[in-house]
DSSP file (Angstrom, degrees, kcal/mol; ACC not computed):
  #  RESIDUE AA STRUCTURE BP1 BP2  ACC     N-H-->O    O-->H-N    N-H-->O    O-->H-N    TCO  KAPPA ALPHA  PHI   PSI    X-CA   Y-CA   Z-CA
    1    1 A X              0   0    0      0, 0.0     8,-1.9     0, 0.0     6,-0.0   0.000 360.0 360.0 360.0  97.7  197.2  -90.1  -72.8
    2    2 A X  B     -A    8   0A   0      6,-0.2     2,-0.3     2,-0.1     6,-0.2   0.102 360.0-160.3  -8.4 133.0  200.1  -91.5  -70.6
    3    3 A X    >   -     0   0    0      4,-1.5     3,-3.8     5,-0.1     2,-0.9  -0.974  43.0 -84.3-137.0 155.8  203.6  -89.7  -71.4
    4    4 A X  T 3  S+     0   0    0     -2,-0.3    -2,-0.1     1,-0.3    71,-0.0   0.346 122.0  59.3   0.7 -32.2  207.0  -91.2  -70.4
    5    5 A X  T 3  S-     0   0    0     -2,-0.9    -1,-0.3     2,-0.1     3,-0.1   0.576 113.9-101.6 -71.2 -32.5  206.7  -89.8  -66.9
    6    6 A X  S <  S+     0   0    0     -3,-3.8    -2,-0.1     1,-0.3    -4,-0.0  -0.061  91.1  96.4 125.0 -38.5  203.7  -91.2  -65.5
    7    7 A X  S    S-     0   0    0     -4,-0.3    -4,-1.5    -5,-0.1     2,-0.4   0.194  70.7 -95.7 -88.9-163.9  201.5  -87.8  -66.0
    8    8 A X  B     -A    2   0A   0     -6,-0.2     2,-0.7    -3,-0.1    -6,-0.2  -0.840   4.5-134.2-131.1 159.4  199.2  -87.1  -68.7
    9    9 A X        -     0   0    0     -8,-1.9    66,-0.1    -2,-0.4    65,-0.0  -0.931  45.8-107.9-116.8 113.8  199.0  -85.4  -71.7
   10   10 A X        -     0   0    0     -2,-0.7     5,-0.1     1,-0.1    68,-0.1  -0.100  24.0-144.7 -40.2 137.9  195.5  -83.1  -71.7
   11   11 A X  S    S+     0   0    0      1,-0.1    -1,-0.1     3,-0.1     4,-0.0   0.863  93.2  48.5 -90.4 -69.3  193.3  -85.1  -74.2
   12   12 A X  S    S+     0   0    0      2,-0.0     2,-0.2     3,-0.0    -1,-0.1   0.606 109.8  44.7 -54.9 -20.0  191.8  -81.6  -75.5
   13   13 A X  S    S-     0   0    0     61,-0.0     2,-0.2     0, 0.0    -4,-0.0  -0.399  83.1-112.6-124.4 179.0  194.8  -79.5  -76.0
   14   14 A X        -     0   0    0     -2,-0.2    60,-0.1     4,-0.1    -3,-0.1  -0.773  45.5-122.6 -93.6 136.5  198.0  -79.7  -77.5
   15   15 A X  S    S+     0   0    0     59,-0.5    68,-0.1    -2,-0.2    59,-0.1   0.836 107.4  53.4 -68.4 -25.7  200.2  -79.5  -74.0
   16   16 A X  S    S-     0   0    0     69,-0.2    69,-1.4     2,-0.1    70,-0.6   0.924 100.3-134.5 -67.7 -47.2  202.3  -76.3  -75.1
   17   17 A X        +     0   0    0      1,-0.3    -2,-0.1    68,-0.2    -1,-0.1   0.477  53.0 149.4 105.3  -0.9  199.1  -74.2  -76.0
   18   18 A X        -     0   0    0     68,-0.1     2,-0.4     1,-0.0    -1,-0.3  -0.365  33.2-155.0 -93.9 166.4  200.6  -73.3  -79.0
   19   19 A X        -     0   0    0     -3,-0.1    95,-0.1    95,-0.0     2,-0.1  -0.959  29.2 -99.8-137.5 146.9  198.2  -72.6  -82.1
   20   20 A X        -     0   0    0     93,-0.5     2,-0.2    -2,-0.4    91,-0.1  -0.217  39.4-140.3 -66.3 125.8  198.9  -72.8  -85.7
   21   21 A X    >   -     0   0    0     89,-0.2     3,-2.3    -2,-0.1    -1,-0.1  -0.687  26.9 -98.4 -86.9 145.0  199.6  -69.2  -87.0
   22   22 A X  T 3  S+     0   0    0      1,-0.2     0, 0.0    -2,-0.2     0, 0.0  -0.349 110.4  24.4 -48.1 149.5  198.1  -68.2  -90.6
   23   23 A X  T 3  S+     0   0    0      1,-0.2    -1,-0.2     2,-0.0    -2,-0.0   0.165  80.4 173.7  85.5 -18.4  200.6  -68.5  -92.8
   24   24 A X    <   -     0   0    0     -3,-2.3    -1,-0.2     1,-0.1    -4,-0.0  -0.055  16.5-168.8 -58.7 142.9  202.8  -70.9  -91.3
   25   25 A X        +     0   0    0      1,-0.0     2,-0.7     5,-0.0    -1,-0.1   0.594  49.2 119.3-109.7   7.5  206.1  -72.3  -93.3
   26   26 A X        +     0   0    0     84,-0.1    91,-0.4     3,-0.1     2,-0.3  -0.432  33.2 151.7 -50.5  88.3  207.0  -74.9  -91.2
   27   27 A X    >>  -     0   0    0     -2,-0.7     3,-1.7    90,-0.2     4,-0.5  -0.898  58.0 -98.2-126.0 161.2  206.8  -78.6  -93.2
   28   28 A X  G >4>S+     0   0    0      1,-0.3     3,-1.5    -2,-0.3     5,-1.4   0.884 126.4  53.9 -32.9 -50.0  208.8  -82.1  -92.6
   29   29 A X  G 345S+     0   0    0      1,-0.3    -1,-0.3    88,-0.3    -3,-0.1   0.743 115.4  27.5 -77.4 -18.3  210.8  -80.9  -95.2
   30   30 A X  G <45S+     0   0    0     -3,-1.7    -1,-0.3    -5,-0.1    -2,-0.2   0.212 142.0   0.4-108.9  21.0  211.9  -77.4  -94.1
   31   31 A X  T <X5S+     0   0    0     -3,-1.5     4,-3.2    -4,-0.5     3,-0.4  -0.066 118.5  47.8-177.0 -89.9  211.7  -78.2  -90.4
   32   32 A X  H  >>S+     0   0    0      1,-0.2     4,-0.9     2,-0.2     5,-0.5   0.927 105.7  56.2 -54.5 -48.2  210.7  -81.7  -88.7
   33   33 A X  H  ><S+     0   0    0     -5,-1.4     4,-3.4     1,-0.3     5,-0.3   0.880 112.0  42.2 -46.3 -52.7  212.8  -84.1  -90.7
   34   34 A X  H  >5S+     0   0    0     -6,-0.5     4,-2.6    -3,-0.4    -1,-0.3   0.945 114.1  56.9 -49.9 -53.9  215.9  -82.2  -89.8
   35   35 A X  H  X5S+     0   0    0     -4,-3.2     4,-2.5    -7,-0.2     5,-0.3   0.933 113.6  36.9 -38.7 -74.8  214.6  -81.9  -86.2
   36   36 A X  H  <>S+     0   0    0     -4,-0.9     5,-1.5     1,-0.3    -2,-0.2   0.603 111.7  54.8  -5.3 -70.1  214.3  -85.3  -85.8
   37   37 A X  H  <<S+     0   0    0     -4,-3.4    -1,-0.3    -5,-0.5     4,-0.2   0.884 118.0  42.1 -51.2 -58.1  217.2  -86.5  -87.7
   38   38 A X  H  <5S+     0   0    0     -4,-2.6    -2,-0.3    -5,-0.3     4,-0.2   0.948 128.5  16.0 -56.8 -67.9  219.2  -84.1  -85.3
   39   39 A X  T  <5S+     0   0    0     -4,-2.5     3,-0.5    -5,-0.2     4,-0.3   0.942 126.9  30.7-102.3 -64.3  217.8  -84.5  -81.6
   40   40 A X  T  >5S+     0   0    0     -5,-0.3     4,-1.0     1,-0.2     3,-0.2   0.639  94.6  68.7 -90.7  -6.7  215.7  -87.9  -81.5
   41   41 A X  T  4<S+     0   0    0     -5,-1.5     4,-0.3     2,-0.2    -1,-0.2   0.664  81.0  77.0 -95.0  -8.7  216.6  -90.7  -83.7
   42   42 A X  T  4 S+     0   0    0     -3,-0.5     3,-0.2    -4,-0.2    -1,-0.2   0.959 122.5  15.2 -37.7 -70.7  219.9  -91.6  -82.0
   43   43 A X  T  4 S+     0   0    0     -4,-0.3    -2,-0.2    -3,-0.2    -1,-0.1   0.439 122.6  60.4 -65.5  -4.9  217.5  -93.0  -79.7
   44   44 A X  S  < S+     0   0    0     -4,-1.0    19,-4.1    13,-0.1    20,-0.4  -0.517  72.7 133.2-154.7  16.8  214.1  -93.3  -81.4
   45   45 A X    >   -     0   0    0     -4,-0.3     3,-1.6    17,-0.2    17,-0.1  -0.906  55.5-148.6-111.0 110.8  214.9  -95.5  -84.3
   46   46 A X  T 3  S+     0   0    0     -2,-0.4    -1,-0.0     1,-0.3    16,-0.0   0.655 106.7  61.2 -74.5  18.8  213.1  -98.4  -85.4
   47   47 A X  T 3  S+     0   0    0      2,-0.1    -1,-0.3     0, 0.0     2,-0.1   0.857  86.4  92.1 -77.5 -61.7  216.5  -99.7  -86.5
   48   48 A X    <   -     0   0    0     -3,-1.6     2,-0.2     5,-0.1     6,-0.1  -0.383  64.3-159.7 -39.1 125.6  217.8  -99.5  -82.4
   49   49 A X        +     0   0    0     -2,-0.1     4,-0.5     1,-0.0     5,-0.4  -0.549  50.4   6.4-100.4 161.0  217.1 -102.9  -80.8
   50   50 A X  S  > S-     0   0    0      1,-0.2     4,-2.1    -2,-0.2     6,-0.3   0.662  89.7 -83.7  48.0 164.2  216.9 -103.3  -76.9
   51   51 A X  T  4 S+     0   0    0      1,-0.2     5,-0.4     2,-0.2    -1,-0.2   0.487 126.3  56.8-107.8  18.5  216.9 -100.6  -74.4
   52   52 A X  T >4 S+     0   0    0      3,-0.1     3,-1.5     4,-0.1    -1,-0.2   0.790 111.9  39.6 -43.1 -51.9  220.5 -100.3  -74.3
   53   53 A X  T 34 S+     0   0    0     -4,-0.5    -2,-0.2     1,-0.3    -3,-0.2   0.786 119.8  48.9 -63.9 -26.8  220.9  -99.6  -78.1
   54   54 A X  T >< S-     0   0    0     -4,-2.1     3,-3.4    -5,-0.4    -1,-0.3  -0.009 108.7-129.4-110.7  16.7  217.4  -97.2  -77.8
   55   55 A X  T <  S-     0   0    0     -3,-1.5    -3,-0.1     1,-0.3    -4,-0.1   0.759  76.9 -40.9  51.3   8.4  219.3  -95.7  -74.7
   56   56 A X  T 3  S+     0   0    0     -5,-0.4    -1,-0.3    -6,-0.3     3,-0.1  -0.187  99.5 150.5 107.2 -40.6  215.7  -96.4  -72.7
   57   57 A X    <   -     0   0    0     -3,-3.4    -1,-0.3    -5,-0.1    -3,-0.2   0.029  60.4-104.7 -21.3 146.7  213.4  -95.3  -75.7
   58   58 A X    >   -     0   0    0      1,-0.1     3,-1.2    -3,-0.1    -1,-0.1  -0.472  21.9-124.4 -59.9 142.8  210.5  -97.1  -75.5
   59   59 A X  T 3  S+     0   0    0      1,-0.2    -1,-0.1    -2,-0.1    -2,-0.1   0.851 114.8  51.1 -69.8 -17.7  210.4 -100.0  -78.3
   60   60 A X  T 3  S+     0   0    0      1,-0.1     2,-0.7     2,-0.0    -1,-0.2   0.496  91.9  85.9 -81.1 -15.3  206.9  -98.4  -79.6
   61   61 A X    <   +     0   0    0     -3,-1.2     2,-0.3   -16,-0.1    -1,-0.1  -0.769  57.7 155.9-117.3  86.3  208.4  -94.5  -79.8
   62   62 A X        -     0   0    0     -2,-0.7     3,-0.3     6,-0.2   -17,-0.2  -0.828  28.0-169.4-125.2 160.8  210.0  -94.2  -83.3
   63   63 A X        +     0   0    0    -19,-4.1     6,-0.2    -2,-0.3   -18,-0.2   0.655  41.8 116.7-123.3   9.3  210.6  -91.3  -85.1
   64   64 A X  S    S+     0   0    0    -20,-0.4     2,-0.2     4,-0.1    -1,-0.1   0.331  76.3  10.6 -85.3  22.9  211.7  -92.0  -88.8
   65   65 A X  S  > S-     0   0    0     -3,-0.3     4,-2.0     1,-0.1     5,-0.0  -0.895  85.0 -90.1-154.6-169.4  209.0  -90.6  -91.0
   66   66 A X  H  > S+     0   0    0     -2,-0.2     4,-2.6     2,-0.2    -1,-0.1   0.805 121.9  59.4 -73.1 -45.2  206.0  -88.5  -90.9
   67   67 A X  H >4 S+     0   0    0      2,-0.2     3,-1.5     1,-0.2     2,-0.7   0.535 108.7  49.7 -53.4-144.3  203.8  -91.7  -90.3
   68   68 A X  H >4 S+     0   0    0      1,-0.4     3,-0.7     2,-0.2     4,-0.4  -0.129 112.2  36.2 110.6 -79.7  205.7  -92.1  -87.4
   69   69 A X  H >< S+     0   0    0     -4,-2.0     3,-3.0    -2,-0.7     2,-1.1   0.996  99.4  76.6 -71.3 -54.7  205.8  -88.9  -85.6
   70   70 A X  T << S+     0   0    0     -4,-2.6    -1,-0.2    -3,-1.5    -2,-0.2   0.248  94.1  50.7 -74.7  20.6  202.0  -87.7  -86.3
   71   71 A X  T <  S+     0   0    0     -2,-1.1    -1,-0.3    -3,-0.7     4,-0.2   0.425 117.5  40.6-108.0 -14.1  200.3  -90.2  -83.7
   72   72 A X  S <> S+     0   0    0     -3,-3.0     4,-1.2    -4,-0.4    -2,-0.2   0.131  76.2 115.5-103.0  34.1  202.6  -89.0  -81.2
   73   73 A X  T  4 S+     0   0    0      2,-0.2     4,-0.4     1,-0.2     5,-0.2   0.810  83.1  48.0 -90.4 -31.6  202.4  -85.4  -82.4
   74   74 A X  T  > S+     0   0    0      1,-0.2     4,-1.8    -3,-0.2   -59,-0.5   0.994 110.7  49.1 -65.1 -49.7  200.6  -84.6  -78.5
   75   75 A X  H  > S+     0   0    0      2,-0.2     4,-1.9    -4,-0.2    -2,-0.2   0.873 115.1  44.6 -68.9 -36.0  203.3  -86.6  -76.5
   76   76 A X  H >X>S+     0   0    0     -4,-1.2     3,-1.9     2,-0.2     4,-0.8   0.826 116.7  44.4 -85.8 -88.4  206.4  -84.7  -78.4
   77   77 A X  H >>5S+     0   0    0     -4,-0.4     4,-3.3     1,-0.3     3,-2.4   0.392 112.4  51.1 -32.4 -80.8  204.8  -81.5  -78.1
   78   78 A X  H 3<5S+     0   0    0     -4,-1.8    -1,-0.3     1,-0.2    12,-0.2   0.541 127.5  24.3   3.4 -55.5  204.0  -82.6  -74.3
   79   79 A X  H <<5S+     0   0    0     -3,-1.9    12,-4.2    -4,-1.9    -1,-0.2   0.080 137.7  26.7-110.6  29.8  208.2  -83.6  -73.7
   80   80 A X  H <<5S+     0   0    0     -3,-2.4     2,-0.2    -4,-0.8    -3,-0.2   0.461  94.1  97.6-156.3 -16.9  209.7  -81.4  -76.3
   81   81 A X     << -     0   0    0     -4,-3.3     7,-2.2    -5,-0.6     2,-0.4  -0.729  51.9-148.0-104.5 150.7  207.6  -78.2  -77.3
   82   82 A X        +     0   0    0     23,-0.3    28,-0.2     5,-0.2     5,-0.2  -0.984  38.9 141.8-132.7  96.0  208.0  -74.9  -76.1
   83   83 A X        -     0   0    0     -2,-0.4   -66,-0.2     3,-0.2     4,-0.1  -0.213  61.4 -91.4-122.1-164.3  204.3  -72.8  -75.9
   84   84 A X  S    S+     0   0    0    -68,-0.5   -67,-0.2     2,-0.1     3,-0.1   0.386 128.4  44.7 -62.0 -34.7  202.2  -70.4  -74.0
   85   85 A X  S    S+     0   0    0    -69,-1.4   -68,-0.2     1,-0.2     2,-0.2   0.585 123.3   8.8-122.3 -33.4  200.6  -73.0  -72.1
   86   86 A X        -     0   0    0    -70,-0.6     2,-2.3     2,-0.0    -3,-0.2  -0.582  40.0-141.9 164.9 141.8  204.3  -75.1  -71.3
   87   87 A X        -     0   0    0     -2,-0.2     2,-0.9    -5,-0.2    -5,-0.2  -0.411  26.6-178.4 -64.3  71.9  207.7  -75.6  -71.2
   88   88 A X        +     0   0    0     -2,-2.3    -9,-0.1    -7,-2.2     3,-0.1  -0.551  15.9 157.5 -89.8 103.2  208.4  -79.5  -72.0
   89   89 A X        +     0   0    0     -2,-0.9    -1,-0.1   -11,-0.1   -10,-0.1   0.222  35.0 108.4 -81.8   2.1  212.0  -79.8  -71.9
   90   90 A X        +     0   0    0    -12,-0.2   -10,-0.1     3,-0.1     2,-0.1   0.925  55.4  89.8 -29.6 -78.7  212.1  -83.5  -71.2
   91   91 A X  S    S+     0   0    0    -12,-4.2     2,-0.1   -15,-0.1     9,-0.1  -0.369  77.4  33.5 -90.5 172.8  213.4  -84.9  -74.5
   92   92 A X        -     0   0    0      7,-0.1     2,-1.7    -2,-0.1     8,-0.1   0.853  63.7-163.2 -77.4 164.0  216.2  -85.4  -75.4
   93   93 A X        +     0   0    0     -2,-0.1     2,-0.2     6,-0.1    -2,-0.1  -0.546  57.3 118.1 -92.3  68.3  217.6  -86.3  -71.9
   94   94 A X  S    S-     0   0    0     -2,-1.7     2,-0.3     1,-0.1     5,-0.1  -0.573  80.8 -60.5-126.6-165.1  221.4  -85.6  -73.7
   95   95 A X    >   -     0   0    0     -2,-0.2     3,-2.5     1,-0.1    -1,-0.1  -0.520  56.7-110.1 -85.9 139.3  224.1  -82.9  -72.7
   96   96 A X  G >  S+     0   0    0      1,-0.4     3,-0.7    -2,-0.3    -1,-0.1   0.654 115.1  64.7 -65.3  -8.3  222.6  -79.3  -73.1
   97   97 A X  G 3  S+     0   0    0      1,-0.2    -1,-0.4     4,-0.0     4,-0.0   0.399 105.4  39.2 -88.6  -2.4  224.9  -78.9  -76.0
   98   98 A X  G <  S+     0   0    0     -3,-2.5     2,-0.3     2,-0.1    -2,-0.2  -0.308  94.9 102.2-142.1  15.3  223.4  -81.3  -77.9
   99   99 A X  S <  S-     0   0    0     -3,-0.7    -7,-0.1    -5,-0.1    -6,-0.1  -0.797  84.8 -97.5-110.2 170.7  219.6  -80.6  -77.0
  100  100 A X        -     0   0    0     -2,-0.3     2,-0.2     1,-0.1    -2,-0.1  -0.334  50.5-125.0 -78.5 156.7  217.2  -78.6  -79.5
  101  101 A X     >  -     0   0    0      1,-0.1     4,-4.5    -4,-0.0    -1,-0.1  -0.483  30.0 -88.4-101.1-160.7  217.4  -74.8  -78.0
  102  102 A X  H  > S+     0   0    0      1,-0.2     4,-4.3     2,-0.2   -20,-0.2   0.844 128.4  58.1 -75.9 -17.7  214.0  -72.8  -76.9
  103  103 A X  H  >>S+     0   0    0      2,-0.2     4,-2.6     3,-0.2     5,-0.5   0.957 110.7  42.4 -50.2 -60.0  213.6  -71.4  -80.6
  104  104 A X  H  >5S+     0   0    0      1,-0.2     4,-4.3     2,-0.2     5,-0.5   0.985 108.0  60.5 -50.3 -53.3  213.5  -75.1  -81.9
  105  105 A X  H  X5S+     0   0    0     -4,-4.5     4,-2.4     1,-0.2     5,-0.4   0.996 111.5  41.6 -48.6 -61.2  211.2  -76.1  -79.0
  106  106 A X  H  X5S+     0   0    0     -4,-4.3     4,-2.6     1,-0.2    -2,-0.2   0.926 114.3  48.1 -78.2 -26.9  208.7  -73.5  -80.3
  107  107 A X  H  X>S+     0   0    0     -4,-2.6     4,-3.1     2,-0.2     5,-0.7   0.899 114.6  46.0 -17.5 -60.7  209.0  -74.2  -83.9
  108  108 A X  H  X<S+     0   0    0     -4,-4.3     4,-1.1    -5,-0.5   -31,-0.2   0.902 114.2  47.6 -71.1 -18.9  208.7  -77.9  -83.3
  109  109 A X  H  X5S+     0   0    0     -4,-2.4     4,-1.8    -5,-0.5    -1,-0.2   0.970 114.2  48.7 -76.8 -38.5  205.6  -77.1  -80.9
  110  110 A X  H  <5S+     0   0    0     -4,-2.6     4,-0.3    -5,-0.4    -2,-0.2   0.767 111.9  50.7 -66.5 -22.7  204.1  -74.6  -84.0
  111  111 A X  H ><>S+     0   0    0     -4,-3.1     5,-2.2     2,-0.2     3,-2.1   0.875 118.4  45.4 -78.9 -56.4  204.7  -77.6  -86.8
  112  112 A X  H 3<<S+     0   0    0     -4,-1.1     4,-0.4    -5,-0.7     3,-0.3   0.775 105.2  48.0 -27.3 -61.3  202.9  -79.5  -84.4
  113  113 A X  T 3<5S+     0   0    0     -4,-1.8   -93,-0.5     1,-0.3    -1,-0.3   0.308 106.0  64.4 -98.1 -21.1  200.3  -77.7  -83.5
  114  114 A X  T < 5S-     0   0    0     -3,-2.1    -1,-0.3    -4,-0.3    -2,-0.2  -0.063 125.5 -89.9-121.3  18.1  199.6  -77.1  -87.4
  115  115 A X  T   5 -     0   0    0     -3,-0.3    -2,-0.2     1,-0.2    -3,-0.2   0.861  63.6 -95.1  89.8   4.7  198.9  -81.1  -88.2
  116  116 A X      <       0   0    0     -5,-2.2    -1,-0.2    -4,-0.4   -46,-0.1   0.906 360.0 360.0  18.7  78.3  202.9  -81.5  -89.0
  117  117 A X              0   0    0    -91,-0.4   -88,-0.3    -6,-0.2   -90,-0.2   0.696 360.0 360.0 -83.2 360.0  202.5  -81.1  -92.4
């Protein structure tokens, strides 16, 4: 799978490594939506026209439901999740005050990694 870069995102893995822990309490509602809403939908909105308005986003790459995000659950992990296996710091490309910190990154990579329920 192509990501934003050029490279690839391993077909077999999730790129972070990370693996759903028993127990986890992570759901859209206690965790992505707020991610989401917070770091990516500034740009990432199917609402944003043109790649001024979408800052570069790609016009295909939107993030404003559950639908949305969970076919691109490999590529966000891949530029946004924080594992065992790798650091993706990509997105968002903003001022470090305004990016998710490394707690969030592994959260969002464990929501992930668990099906983003």
């Amino acid at each position: 799978m192509p990501n934003m870069d050029g490279g690839v995102v391993p077909d077999d893995a999730y790129a972070s490594h990370t693996l759903c822990p028993d127990g986890s309490t992570l759901t859209y509602e206690t965790f992505g939506q707020n991610f989401f809403e917070t770091y990516c939908i500034l740009c990432h909105s199917e609402e944003n026209a043109g790649a001024i308005e979408r800052n570069g986003a790609p016009e295909d790459v939107n993030f404003n439901s559950i639908e949305l995000v969970r076919p691109l659950a490999r590529r966000i992990d891949f530029m946004a999740g924080i594992g065992p296996g790798r650091e993706g710091r990509v997105m968002p490309p903003r001022p470090d005050d305004l990016r998710p910190g490394d707690e969030e990154r592994r959260m969002l990579a464990e929501w992930l990694s668990c099906g983003a329920p």
